[in-house]
C-alpha positions in Angstrom: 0.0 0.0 0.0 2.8 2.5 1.2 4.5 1.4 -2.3 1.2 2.5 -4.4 0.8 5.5 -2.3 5.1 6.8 -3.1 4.3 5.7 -7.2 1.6 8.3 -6.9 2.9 11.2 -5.2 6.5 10.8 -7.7 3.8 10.9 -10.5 2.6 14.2 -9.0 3.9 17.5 -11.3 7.2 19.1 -9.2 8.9 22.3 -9.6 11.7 22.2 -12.6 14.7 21.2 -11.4 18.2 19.4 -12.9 16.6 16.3 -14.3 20.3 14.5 -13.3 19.7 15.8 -9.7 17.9 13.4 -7.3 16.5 15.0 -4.1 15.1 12.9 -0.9 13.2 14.6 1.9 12.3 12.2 4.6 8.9 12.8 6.4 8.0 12.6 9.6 4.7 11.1 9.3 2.5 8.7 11.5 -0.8 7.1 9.8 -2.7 3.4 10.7 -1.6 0.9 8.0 -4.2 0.0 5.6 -4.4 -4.2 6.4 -5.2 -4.5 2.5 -8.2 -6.9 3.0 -10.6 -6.1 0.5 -13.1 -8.7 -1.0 -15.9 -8.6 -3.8 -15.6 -5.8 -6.7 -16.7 -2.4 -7.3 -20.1 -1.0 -7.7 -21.3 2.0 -10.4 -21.4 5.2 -8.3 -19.4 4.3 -5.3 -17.5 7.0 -2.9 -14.2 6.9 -2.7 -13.0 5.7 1.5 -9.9 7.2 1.5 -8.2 10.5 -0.3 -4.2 11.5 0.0 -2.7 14.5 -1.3 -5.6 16.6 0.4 -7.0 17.3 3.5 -9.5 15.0 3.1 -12.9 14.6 2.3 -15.1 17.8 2.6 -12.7 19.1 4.7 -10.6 22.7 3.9 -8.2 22.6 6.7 -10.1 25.8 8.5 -10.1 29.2 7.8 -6.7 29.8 7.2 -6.3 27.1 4.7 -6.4 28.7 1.4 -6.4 26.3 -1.8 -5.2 28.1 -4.8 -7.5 31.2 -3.9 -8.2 33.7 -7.3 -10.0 36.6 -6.6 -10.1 39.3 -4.3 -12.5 42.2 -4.3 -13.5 45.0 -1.1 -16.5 47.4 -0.6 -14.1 49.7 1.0 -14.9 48.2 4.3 -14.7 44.6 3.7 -12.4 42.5 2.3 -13.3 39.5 0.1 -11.7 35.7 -1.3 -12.6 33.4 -3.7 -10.9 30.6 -2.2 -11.2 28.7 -5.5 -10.3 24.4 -4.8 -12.2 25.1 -1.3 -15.2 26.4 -3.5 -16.2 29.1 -1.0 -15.8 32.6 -0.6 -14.3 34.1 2.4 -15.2 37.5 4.1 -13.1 39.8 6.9 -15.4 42.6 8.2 -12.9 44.9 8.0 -9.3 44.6 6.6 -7.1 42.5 8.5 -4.2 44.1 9.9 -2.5 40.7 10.4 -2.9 36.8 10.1 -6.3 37.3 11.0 -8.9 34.6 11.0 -11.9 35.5 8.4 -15.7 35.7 10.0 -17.7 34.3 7.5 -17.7 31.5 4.7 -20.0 31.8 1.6 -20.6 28.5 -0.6 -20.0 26.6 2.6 -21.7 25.6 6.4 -18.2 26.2 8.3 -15.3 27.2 7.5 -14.1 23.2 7.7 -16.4 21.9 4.2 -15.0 22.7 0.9 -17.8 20.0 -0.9 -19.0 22.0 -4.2 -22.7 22.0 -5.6 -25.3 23.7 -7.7 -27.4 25.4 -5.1 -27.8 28.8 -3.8 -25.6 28.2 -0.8 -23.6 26.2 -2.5 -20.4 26.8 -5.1 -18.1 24.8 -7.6 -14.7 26.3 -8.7 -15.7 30.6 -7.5 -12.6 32.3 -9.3 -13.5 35.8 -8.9 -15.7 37.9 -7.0 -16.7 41.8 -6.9 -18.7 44.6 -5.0 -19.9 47.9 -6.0 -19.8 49.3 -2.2 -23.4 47.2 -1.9 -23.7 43.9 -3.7 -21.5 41.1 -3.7 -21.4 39.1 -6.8 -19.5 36.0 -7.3 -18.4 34.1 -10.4 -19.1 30.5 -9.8 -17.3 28.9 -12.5 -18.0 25.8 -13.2 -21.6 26.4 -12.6 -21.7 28.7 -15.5 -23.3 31.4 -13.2 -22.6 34.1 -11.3 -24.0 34.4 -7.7 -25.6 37.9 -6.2 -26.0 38.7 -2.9 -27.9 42.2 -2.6 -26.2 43.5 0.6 -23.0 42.0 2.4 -24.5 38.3 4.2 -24.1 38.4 7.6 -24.2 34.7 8.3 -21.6 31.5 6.9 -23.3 29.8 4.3 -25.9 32.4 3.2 -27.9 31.8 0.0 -27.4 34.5 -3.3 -29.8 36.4 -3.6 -30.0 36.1 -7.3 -28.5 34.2 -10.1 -27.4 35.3 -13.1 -26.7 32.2 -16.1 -26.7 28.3 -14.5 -29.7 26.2 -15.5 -27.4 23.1 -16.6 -25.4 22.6 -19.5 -25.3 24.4 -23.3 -26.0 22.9 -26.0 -23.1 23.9 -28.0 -21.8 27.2 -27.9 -24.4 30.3 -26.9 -22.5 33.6 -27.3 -25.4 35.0 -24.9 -25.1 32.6 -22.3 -22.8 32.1 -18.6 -20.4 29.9 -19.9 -17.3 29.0 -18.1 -17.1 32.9 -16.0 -13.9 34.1 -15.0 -14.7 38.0 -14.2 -17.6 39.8 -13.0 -18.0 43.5 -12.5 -20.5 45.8 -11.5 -20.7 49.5 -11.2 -24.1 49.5 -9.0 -26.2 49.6 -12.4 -24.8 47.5 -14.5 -22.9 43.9 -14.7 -20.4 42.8 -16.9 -19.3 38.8 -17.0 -16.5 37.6 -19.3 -18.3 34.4 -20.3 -14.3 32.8 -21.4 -15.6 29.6 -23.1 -18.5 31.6 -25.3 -16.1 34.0 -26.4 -17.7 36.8 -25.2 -18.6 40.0 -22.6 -22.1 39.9 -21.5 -23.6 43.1 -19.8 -27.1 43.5 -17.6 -28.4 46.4 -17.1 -31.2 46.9 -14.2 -33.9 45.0 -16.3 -34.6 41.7 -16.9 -36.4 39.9 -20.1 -39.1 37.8 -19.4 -40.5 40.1 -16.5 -44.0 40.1 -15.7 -46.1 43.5 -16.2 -47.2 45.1 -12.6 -50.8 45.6 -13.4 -52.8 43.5 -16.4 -56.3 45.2 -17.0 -58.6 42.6 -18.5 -61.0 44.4 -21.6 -63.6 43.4 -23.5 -62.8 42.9 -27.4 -59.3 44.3 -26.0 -58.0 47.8 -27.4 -56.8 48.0 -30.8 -55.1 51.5 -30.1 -53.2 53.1 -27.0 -52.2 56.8 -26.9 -50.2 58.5 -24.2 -49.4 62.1 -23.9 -48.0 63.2 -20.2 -50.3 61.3 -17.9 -52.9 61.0 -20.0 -53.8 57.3 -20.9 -56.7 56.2 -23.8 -57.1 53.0 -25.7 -59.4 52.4 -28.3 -61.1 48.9 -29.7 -63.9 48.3 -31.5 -66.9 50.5 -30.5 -65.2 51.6 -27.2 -62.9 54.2 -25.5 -61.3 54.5 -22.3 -59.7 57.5 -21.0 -57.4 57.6 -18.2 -56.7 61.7 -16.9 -53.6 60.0 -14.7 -51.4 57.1 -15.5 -53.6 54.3 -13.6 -50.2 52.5 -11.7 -52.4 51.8 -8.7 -55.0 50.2 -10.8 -57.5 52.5 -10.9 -60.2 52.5 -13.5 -60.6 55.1 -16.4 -61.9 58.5 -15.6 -63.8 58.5 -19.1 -65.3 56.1 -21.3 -67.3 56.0 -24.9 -69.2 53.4 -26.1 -70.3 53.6 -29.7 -69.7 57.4 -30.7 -69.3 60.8 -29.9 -71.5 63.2 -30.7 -72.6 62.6 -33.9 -69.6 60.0 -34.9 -70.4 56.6 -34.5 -67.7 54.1 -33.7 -67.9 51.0 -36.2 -64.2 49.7 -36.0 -61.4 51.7 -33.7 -58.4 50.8 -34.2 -56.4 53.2 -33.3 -55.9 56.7 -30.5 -53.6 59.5 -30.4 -53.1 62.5 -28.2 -51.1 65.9 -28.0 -51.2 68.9 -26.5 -53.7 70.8 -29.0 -55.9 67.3 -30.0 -57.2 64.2 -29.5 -57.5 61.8 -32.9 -59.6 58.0 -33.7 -58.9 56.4 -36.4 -62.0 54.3 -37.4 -61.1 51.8 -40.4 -64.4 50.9 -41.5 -65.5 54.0 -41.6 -62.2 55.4 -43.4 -61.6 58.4 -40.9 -59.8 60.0 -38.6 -61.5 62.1 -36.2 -60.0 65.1 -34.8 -61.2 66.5 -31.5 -59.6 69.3 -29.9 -58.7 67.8 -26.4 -59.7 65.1 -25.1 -63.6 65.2 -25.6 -66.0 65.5 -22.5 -69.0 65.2 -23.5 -71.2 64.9 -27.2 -68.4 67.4 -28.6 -68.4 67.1 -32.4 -64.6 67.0 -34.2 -62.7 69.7 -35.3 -62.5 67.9 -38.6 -62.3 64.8 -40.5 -59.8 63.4 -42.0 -60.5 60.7 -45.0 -58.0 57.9 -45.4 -58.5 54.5 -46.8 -58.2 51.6 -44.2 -56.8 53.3 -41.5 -54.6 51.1 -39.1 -53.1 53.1 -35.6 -52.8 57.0 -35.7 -49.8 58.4 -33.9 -49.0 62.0 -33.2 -45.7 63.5 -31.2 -47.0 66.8 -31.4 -45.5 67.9 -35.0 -46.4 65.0 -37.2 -49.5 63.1 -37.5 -49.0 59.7 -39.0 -51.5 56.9 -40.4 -50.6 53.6 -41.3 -53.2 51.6 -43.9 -52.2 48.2 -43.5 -52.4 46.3 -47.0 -53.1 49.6 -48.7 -49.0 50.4 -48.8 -49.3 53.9 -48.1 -48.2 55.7 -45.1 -50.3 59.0 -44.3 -48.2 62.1 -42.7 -49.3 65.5 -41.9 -48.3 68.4 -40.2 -50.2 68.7 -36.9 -50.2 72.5 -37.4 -51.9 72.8 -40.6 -54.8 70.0 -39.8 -58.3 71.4 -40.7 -60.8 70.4 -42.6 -58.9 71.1 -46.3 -55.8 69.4 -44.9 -54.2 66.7 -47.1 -51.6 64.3 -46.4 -48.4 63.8 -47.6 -48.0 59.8 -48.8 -44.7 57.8 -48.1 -45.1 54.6 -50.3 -42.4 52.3 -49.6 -38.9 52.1 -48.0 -36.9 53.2 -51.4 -37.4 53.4 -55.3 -39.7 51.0 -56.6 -40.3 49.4 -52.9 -44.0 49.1 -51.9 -44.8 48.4 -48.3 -46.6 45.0 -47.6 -49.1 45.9 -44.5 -48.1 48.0 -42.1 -49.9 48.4 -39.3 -47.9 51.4 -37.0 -45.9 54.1 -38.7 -45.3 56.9 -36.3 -43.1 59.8 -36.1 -40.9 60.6 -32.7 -38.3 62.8 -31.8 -38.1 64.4 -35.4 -37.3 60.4 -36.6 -39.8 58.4 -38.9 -40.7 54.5 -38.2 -42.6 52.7 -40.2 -43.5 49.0 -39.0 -43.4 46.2 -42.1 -45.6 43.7 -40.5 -45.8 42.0 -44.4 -41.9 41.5 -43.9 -41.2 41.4 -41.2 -39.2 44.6 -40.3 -39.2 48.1 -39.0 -37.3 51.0 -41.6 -36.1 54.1 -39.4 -35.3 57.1 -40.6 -33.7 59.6 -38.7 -35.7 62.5 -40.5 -38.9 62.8 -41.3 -38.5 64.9 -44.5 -36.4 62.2 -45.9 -39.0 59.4 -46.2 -41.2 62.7 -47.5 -38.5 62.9 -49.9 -38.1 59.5 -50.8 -35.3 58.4 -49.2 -34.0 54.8 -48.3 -34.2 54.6 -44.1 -31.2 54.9 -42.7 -32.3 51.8 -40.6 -33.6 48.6 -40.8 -34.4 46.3 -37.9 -35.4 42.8 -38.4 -33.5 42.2 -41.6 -30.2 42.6 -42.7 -31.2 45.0 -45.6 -33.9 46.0 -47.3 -33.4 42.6 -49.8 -34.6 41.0 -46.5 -38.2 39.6 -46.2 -38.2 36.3 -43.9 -39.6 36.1 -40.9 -37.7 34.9 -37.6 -37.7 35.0 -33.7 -33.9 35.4 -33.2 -32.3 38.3 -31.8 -31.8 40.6 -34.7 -34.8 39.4 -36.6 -38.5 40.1 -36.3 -41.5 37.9 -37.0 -44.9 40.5 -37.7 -43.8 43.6 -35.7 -47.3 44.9 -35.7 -46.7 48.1 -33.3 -44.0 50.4 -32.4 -43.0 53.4 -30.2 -39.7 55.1 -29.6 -39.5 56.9 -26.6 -36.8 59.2 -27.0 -34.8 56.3 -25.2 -36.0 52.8 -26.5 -37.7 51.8 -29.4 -39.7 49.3 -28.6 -41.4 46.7 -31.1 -44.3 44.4 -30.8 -44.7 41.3 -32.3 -48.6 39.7 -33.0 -50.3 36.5 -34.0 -47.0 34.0 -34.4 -44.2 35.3 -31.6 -46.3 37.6 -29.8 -42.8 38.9 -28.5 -42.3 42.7 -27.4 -38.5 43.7 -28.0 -36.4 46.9 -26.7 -33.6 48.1 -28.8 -31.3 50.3 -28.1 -30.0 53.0 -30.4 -26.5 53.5 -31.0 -26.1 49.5 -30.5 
């Protein structure tokens, strides 16, 4: 046994040395003799009973044991370790001044266990942590995650708070997935992880895909239409409109509603609501309008005027430009907001460049002096960064969804879109909603 046990440590890796120089160092060690009585064979799965070359099993030699540890971060109070082969994290409340004992133990009960696993409490291979003064975040490597705790824990053995990645293994390589993590930074507001074995640097900001809406209001026929302008909310569907004088975040119900006309309009399809500071507009497809009251109606007011458009879609208005989509009629309707009246007629953009016809598009609005124009037909959105351009004919300077204007099919990926059927930039975000096949609503971000 002792003969087995001296093959195996000589086999171990050593520092270089002379390879014609021969060095013996005699140890002065005491251990029971193994009596090498062993009978029957081995079984699938079973534990090892003995381990050499360690400490032991799940044991890390204490707090002062560290085993190749990788990372070190502070919060300017604190100092922290990712003590990497112990898979924990270890934590001084303030920086030691000497050999100083830590005084807690993340990723493990005591500071004695070094056993890794999956779970919250739990770590496999931490190489690096970080703090931006408040969170502690931890890359646990060979989980593909990282670990976040939202303020400093304050007991050994503490769960994260959040986990960023994990979820079991890749199928191949994911550029936009955990994978293997070696760094992790955050500045308070965002995250950064280099993800080594996808080749790649993934950033969070404080927002997460997937979340759940705070409030869902639950309408009959459901609104075709929503306008905002300031706190003022309305949606529009079918033969109804709702009008909210304040943004309702607590859930309260609209302060105005109109079922089947105004005045002397009656609703026969709404599909879509605007408002601005001089007027409040309905676009009614079968009837081929746009009504155009001045403010939000009240009471039986009649419109300031009428506007006629073939197959109206959603009406949009920032203000300056007042903008009409016409679904499979291929024309966009602009005008200016300051010469509406009764005589006013629209100015037509017809398709994204020469010879270029748009195929259904639902949502064309103008914001911040830029034009957007969404392609349900195929699938993509054209921006142009000035209205007068696409007034002038232009090619947009932008298209999402595709990777040109040659593009056409339809996809759920990251840079594709599959019927983007509604749109809105909000001087921030644009933001793009997908109907009847994803159903997905997507943020991009300019400058990206």
């Amino acid at each position: 046994m002792r003969r087995i046990a001296l093959l195996l440590l000589l086999a171990l890796p050593a520092a270089a040395q002379d390879p014609r120089e021969i060095t013996v160092e005699k140890i002065d060690s005491t251990y029971p003799a193994a009596e090498g009585k062993t009978s029957g064979f081995f079984r699938t799965g079973q534990p090892a009973d003995l381990a050499l070359s360690s400490m032991g099993f799940n044991e890390a030699g204490g707090p002062l044991l560290f085993n190749h540890p990788a990372g070190i971060a502070t919060d300017g109070t604190r100092l922290f370790l990712a003590d990497t082969y112990n898979n924990r994290v270890l934590i001084w409340s303030k920086l030691p001044a000497g050999n100083e004992p830590p005084d807690l133990v993340l990723g493990q009960k005591d500071f004695h266990g070094n056993a890794s696993g999956d779970g919250r409490d739990r770590m496999n291979f931490p190489i690096t942590c970080a703090s931006d003064g408040t969170r502690l975040l931890v890359a646990d490597t060979n989980n593909d995650r990282i670990l976040i705790w939202n303020e400093a824990p304050k007991s050994n053995g503490a769960p994260a708070d959040l986990v960023l990645g994990g979820g079991g293994p890749a199928r191949g390589l994911q550029h936009d997935r955990v994978m293997w993590p070696w760094g992790v930074w955050s500045d308070g507001t965002r995250v950064a992880v280099s993800s080594t074995r996808a080749g790649s640097v993934l950033v969070w900001i404080p927002d997460a895909s997937a979340a759940h809406p705070d409030l869902v209001y639950r309408l009959d026929g459901g609104p075709m239409g929503i306008g905002l302008h300031g706190d003022t909310l309305a949606l529009a569907g079918r033969t109804t409109v709702l009008v909210w004088d304040k943004l309702p975040l607590d859930g309260n119900l609209p302060d105005r509603r109109f079922d089947r006309g105004i005045g002397s309009v009656e609703f026969q399809e709404l599909r879509g609501v605007a408002v601005d500071d001089r007027y409040f507009y309905l676009s009614d497809g079968r009837a081929g309008r746009v009504y155009v009251w001045k403010g939000v109606p009240s009471g039986d007011e009649a419109p300031f005027c009428e506007l006629e458009v073939e197959n109206p879609w959603r009406v949009t208005s920032d203000g300056q430009w007042l903008v009409v989509g016409t679904g499979d009629k291929q024309v966009v309707h602009v005008w200016e907001v300051a010469s509406l009246g009764p005589a006013a007629r629209s100015r037509r953009v017809t398709g994204p460049g020469a010879g270029q016809r748009f195929n259904w598009v639902q949502t064309a609005f103008a914001s911040c002096r830029h034009l957007f124009v969404a392609e349900c037909g195929m699938h993509r959105v054209h921006c142009w960064e000035r209205v007068e351009d696409a007034l002038a004919g232009k090619a947009p300077d932008a298209v999402l969804g595709q990777a040109g204007l040659a593009g056409i099919t339809a996809a759920t990926a990251r840079d594709r879109l599959f019927n983007p059927a509604t749109a809105w930039f909000d001087g921030t975000w644009l933001w793009v909603g997908e109907t009847k096949f994803s159903e997905r609503l997507l943020r991009f971000s300019p400058g990206k």
